[in-house]
C-alpha positions in Angstrom: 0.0 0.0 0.0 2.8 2.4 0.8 4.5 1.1 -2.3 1.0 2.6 -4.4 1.2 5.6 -2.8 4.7 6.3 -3.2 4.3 5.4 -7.1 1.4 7.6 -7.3 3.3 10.3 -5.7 6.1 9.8 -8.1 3.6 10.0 -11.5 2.2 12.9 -9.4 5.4 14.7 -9.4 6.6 13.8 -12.9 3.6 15.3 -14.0 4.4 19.1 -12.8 6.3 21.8 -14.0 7.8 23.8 -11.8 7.7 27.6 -10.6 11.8 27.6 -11.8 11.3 26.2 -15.0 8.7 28.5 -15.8 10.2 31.4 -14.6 13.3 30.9 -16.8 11.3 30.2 -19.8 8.9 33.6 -19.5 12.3 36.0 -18.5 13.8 34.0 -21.5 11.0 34.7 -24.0 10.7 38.5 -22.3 14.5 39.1 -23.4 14.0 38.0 -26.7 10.9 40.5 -27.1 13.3 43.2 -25.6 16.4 42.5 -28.3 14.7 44.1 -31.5 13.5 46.9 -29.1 17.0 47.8 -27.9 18.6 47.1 -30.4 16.6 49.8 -33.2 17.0 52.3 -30.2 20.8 53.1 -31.8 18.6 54.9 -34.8 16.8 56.7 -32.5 17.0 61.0 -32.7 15.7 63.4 -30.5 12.8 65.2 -31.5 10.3 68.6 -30.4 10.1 69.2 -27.0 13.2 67.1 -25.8 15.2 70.4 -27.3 12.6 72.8 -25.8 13.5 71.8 -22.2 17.2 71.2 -22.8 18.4 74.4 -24.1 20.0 75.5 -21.3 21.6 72.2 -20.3 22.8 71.6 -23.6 24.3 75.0 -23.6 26.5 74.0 -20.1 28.0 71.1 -21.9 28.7 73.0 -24.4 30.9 75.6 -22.2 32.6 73.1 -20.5 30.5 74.2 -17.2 30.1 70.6 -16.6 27.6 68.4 -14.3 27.0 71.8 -11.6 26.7 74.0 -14.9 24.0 71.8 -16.0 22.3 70.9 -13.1 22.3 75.0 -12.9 20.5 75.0 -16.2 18.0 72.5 -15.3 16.9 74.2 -12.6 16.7 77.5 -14.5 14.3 76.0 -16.8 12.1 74.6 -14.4 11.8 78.0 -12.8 10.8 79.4 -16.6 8.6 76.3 -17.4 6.5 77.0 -13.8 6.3 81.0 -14.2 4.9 80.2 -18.0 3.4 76.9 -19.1 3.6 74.4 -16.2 4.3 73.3 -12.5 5.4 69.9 -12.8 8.8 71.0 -11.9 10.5 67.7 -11.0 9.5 66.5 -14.3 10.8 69.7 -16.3 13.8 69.0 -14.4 14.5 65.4 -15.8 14.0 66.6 -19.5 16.3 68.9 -19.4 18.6 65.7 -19.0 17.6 64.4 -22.1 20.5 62.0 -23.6 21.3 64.2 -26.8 22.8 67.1 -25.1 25.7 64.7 -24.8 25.6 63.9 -28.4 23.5 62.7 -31.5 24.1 59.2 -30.9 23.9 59.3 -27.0 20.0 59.8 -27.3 19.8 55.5 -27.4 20.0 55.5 -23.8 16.8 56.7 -23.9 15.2 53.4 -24.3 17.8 51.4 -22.2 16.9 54.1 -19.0 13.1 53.9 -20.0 12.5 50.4 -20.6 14.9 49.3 -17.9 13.5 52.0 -15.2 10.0 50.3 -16.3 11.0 46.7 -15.5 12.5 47.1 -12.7 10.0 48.8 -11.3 6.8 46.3 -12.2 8.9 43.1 -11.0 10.2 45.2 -7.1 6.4 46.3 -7.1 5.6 42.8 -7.9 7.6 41.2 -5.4 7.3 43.2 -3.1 3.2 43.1 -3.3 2.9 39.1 -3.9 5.7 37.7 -2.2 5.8 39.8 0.8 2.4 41.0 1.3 0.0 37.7 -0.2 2.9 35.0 0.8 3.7 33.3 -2.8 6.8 32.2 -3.9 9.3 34.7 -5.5 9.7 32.8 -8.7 5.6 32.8 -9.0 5.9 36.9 -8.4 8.8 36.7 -10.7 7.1 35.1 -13.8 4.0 37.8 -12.9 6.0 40.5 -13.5 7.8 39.2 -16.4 4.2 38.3 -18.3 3.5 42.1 -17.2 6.4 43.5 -18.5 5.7 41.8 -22.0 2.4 43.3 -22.3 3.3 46.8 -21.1 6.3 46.7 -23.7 4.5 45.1 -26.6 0.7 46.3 -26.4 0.6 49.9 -25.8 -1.0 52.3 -27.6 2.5 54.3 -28.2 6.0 52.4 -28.1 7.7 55.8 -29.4 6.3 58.1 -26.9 7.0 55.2 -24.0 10.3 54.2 -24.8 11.7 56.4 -27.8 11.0 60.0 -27.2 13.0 61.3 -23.9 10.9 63.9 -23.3 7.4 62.1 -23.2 8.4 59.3 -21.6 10.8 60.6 -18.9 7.3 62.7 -17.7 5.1 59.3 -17.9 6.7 56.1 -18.1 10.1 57.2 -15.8 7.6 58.5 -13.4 5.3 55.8 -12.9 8.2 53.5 -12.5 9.0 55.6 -9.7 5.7 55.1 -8.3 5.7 51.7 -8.4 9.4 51.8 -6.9 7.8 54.0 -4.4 4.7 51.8 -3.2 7.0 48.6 -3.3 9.2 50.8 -0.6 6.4 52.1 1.6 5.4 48.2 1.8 9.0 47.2 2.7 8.8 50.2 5.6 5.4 48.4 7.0 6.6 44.9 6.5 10.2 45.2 8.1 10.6 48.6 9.4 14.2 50.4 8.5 14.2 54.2 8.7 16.3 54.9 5.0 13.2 53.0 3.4 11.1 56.4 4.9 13.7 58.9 3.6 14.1 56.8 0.5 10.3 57.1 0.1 10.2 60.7 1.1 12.8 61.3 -2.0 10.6 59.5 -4.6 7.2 61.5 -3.5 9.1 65.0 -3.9 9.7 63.9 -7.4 6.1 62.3 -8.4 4.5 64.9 -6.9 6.5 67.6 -8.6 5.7 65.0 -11.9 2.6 64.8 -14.2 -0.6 65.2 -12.2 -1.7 61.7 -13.5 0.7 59.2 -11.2 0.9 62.2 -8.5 -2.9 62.5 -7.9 -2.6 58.5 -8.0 -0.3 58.4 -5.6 -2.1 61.2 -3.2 -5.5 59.0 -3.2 -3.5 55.2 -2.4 -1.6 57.3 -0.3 -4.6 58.3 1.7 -6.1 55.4 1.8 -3.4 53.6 3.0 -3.3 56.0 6.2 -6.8 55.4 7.1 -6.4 51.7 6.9 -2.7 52.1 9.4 -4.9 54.4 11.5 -8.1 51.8 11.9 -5.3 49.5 12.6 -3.7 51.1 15.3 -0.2 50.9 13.3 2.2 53.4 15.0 4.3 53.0 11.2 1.3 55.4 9.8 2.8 58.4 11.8 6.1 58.1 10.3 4.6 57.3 6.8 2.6 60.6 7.2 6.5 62.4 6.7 6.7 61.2 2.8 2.6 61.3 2.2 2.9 65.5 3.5 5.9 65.7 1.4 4.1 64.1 -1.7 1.3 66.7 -0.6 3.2 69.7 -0.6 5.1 68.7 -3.9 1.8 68.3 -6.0 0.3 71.3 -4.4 3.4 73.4 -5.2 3.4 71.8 -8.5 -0.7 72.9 -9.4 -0.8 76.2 -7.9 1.9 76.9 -10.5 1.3 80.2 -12.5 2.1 78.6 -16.0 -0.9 76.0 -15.7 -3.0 78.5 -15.7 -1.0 80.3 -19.3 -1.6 76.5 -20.5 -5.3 75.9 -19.8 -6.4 79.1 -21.0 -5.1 78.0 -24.5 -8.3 75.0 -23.9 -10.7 77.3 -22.6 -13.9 75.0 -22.8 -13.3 72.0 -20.1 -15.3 70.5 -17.7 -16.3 71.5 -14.6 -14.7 69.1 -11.4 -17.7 66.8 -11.2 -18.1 66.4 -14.5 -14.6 65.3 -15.0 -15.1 62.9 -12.5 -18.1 61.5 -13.9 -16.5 61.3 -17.1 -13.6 59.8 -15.9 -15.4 56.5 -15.3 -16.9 56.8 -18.7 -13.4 57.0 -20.1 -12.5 54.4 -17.1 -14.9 52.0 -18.8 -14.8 52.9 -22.5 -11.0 52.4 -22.8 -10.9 49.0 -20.8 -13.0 47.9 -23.4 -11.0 48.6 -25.6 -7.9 47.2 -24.4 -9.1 43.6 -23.2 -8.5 42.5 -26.6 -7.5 39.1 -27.9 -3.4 40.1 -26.4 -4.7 40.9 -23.2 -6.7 37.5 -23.1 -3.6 35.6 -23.5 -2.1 37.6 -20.8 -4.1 36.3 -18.7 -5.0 32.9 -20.2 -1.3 32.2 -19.2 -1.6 33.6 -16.0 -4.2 31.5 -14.9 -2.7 28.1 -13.5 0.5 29.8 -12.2 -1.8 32.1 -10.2 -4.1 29.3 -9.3 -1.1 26.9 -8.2 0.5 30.4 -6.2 -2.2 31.1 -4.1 -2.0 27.5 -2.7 0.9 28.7 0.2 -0.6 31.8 1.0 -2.6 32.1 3.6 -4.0 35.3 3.2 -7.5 35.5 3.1 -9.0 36.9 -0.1 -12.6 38.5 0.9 -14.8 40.5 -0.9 -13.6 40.5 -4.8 -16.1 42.5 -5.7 -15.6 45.1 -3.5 -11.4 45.1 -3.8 -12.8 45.0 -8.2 -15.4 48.2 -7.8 -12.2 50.4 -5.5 -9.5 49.1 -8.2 -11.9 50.3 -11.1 -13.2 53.6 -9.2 -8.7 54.3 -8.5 -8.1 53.3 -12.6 -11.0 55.9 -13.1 -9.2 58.3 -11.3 -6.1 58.6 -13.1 -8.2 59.5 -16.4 -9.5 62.7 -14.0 -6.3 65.3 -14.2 -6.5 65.2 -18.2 -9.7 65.6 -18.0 -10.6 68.6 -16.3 -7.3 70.4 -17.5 -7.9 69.8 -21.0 -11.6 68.1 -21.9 -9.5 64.7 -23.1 -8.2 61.2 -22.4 -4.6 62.6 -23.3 -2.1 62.3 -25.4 -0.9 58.6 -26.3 2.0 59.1 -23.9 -0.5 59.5 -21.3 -2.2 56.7 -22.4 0.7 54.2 -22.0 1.0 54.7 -18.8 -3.0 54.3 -17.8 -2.5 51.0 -19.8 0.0 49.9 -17.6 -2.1 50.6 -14.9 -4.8 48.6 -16.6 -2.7 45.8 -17.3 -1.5 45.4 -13.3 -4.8 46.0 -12.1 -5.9 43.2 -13.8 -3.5 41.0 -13.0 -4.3 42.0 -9.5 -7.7 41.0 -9.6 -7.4 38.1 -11.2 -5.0 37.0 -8.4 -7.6 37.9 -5.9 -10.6 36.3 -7.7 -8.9 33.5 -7.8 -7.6 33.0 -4.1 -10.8 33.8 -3.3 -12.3 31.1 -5.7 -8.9 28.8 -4.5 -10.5 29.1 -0.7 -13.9 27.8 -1.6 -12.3 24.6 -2.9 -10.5 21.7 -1.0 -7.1 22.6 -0.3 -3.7 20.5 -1.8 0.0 21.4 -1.1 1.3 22.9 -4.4 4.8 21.2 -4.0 6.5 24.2 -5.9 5.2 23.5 -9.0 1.9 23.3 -11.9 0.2 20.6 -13.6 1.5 19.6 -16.3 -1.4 19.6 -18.6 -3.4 22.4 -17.2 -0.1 24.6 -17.6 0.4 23.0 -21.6 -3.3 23.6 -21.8 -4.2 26.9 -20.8 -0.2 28.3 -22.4 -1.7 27.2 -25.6 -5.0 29.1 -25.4 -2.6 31.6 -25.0 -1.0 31.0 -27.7 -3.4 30.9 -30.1 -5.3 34.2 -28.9 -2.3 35.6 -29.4 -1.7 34.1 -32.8 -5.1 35.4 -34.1 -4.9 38.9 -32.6 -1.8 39.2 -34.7 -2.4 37.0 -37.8 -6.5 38.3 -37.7 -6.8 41.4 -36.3 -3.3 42.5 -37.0 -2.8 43.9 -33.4 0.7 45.4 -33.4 3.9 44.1 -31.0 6.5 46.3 -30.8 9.5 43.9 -30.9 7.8 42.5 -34.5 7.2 46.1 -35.4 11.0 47.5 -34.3 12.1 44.1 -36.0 10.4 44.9 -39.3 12.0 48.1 -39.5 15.4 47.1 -38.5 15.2 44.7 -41.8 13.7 46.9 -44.1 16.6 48.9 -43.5 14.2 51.7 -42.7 15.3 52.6 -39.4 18.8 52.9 -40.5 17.8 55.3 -43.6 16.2 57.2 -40.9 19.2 57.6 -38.7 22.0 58.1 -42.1 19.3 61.1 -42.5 19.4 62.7 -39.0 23.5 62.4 -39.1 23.4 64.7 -41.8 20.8 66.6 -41.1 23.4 67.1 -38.0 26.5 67.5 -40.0 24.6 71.0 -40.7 23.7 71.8 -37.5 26.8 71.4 -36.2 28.7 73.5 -38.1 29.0 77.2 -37.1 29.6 78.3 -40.2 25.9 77.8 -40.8 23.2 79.9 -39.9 20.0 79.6 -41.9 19.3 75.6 -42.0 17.2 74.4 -45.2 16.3 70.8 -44.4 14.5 68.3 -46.7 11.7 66.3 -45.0 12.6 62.4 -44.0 12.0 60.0 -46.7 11.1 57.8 -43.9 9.0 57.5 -40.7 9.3 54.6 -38.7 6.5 53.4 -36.1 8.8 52.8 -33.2 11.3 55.4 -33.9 9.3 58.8 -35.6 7.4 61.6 -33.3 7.4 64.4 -35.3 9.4 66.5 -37.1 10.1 70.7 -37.9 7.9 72.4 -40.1 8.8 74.9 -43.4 7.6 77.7 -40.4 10.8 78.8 -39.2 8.6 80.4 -36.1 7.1 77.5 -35.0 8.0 76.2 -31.9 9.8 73.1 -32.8 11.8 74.9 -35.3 12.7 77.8 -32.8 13.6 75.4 -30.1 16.0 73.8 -32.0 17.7 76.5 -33.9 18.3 77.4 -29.9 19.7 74.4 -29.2 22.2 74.4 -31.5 22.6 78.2 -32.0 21.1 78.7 -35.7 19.2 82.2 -36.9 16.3 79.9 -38.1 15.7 76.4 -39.2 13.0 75.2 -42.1 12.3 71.6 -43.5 10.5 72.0 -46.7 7.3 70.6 -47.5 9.0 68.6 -50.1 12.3 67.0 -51.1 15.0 68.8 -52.5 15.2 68.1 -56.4 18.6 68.1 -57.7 19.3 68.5 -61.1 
């Protein structure tokens, strides 16, 4: 009889896959999706705004003033940014850092700091929030935040302005990495204490409140909330966490009492009124999740399914009320919609949109770990022995699959990495960048003072935002005839035509 049960527990066993294996094979498959996008990021140029903001950094450099000559210059155009277009001075501070003032070919650290800041922020949030807080196994949070990472990197509405443009994604992506870094650090302070986690946290508010009023209203409300729930608690840890929440307070408030936003908003002079925005925030909320659970997101969480099933099994948290913890996670998505929406009467720009995507994206991974350790408590419990079953993992991996298949091969949904790998063999990311370096062969030379530039013959997906116009007094072109000290710059509405 032992003998039977010893045999069965052996088929058992050889029947499972476990947590390790899969973890490997997801960070695997997630490095492979990030190749084609790092590797295109050596074509990438800078573009509009990132000279706009780093005019006077740039300039610093130039003099040989150096890091403190810079830094000097950064904080001179945040002072000029707040007094006329905007208070998010932490943010106007980080794009005057932009990579090109070091150089045309510097600006490809663009994507290494952005998409880099990104995952290391959704896999310390992870395991910070599943391992430490819910009790599964680091390789279970692990392969979470790698199966998040791939859909925040390959199914947004913008790769360029996420990952490829400095400027926009410095003031959305950057910044809600730092918010995720951020709450991971807040729940290290609660879980095991340590006094530089407080001052650490304190330094990450100051610059997401000081950031784009999407992640720093964000970060006011979950900050708020998580106060009340210390104080109900009787948690002596929510008095010193009050230090970094007041600082994130003050920082945002600073930041919209700014006399620029009011310069800015009176260039969109019909908006809605507070309420309204709110109320049309869940409309937005709603409208756009619609949108989004498309036949990628379904494999998302196809795949997630059985590892989050098998997870719950060690924790012993007790997961009550889903529908409630679903209606406050839909009513805190809603609100991130709010800021754009009562500033300027719209969702936002597609920059903005990436990062409510990623939001999207980890609050529903988060409830579908909660609906199913709720769903996992109803049923008769059995030790999960570190690993999955074999066929409901092969099974449930290849509806996966094959949702993903037909979103791409049907629907023609877009990946970036197949996108940025397109363009990398068409040879028309490289005809992009031989066209920048000469368009920069000009601008470089101080000889030159009226710049007549032909349009590019090429626009990449993953690498074009925008380019100068044949007004030399548009803003783009003025900006960058400051940058690199030209009378005026034009780019004609045509190609040259030489005879």
């Amino acid at each position: 009889m032992q003998t039977d049960r010893g045999m069965k527990h052996r088929i058992t066993e050889s029947r499972r896959i476990t947590f390790s294996v899969i973890l490997i094979l997801v960070l695997v498959a997630l490095t492979v999706l990030y190749i084609p996008m790092l590797w295109i990021a050596r074509y990438d140029v800078p573009a509009a705004d990132d000279f706009s903001f780093s005019c006077e950094t740039h300039r610093a450099i130039e003099e040989g003033r150096g890091l403190p000559g810079a830094i000097a210059g950064a904080v001179e155009k945040a002072g000029m940014v707040y007094d006329t277009w905007q208070g998010t001075f932490s943010a106007i501070f980080m794009m005057a850092f932009q990579p090109g003032i070091w150089g045309l070919r510097t600006y490809a650290l663009t994507t290494w700091l952005m998409l880099g800041a990104l995952t290391g922020g959704v896999f310390f949030f992870c395991i910070r929030m599943l391992y430490g807080i819910f009790g599964v196994r680091k390789s279970v949070a692990g392969i979470v935040a790698a199966v998040i990472c791939a859909g925040c990197s390959q199914f947004i509405p913008s790769p360029n302005q996420s990952f490829y443009w400095y400027n926009g994604a410095v003031y959305y992506t950057f910044t809600f990495a730092v918010m995720l870094v951020m709450m991971a650090v807040v729940s290290g302070y609660i879980l095991h204490g340590g006094w530089w986690r407080v001052w650490l946290a304190a330094v990450l508010c100051i610059v997401i409140g000081g950031s784009n009023y999407v992640t720093a209203l964000f970060s006011c409300v979950c900050g708020g909330m998580l106060l009340v729930w210390l104080a109900i608690r009787r948690d002596k840890k929510g008095a010193v966490l009050a230090v970094p929440y007041l600082l994130l307070i003050a920082a945002f408030i600073i930041s919209v009492a700014a006399p620029g936003n009011a310069v800015r908003q009176g260039m969109h002079a019909e908006h809605p009124g507070a309420f309204e925005a709110i109320l049309m925030s869940f409309a937005s909320a709603a409208r756009n999740a619609v949108k989004w659970a498309d036949l990628r997101y379904a494999a998302m969480m196809l795949f997630l399914v059985p590892v989050l099933w098998a997870g719950v099994e060690e924790s012993s948290f007790r997961f009550r009320m889903p529908g409630v913890v679903t209606g406050l996670s839909f009513c805190l998505f809603a609100s991130m919609f709010t800021p754009h929406l009562y500033a300027m009467g719209s969702d936002g720009p597609e920059r903005l949109k990436n990062i409510l995507y990623f939001s999207f994206l980890i609050f529903s991974v988060l409830n579908l770990f909660w609906w199913i350790g709720w769903m996992r408590n109803k049923t008769p419990r059995a030790e999960a022995r570190g690993g999955i079953g074999l066929a409901g993992f092969v099974g449930f991996s290849g509806a996966a699959a094959v949702s993903l298949a037909v979103a791409v091969l049907l629907t023609h949904a877009t990946l970036a990495s197949v996108a940025a790998l397109s363009e990398l063999r068409s040879g028309e990311a490289a005809q992009y960048f031989a066209e920048a370096l000469e368009r920069q062969k000009v601008l470089e030379d101080d000889s030159v003072k009226g710049c007549e530039f032909s349009p590019f013959s090429v626009q990449p997906y993953i690498l074009y935002f925008t380019d100068m116009t044949d007004d030399p007094e548009y803003y783009e072109n003025e900006d960058t005839a400051t940058f690199y000290g030209k009378d005026s710059i034009v780019v004609k509405t045509s190609p040259t035509v030489t005879e």
